[in-house]
C-alpha positions as CSV (number, residue, x, y, z in Angstrom):
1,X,153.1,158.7,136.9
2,X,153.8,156.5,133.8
3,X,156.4,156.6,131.7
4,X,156.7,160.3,130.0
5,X,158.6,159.4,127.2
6,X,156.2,156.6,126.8
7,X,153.1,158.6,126.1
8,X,152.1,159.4,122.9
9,X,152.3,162.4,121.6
10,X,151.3,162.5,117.8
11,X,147.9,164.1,118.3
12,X,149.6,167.0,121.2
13,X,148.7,170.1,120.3
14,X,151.2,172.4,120.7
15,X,151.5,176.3,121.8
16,X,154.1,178.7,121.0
17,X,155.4,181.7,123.2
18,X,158.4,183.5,121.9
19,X,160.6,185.5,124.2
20,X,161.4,188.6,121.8
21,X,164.6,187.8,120.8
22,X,164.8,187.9,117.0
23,X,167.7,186.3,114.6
24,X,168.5,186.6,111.1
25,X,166.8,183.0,110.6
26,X,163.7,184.0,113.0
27,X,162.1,184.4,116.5
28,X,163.4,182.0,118.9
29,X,160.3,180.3,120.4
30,X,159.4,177.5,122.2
31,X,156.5,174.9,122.3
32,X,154.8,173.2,124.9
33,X,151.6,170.8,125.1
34,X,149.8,169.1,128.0
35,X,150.3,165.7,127.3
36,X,148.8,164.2,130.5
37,X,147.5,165.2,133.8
38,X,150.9,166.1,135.4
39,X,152.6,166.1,131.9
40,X,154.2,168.4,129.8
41,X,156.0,168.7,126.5
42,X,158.4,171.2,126.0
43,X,159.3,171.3,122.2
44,X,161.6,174.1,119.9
45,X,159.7,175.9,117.4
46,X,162.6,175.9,115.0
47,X,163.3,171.9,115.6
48,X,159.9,171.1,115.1
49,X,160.7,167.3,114.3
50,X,163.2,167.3,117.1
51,X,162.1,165.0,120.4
52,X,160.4,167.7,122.5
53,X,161.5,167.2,126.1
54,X,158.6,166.1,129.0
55,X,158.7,167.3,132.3
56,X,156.0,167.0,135.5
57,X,154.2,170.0,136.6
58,X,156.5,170.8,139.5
59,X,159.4,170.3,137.3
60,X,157.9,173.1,134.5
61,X,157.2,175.2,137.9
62,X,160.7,174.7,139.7
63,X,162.4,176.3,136.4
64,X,159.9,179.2,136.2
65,X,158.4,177.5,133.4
66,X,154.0,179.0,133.1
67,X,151.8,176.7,130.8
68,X,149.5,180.4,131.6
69,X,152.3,182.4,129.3
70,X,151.2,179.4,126.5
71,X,147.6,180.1,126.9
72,X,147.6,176.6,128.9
73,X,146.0,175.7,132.0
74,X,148.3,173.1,134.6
């Protein structure tokens, strides 16, 4: 696997999936994109210029993390 934070990730495209949980400055969602074949990129919709953080397949699965609920496939 190369070097996650090494990939580039300008031209990701990005899903949303919020969790219900409304505040008086918006929904609290989070982003995630496929950004190679085992990874991920796992951004905050209200930090949208923040360095989203990259994880493996296994590592979205082990904390219960499904790129389904994003309307992406693994």
């Amino acid at each position: 696997m190369p070097d996650m934070y090494g990939l580039d990730i300008t031209t990701a495209q990005f899903r949303r999936a919020c969790g219900g949980n409304t505040h008086p400055d918006g929904e609290a969602c989070v982003t995630l994109a496929k950004i190679g074949p085992d990874a991920w990129a796992l951004g905050n919709s209200k930090h949208p210029h923040g360095e989203p953080l990259r994880f493996t397949t296994a590592e979205l699965d082990a904390a219960g993390i499904n790129p389904a609920r994003f309307g992406l496939s693994a």
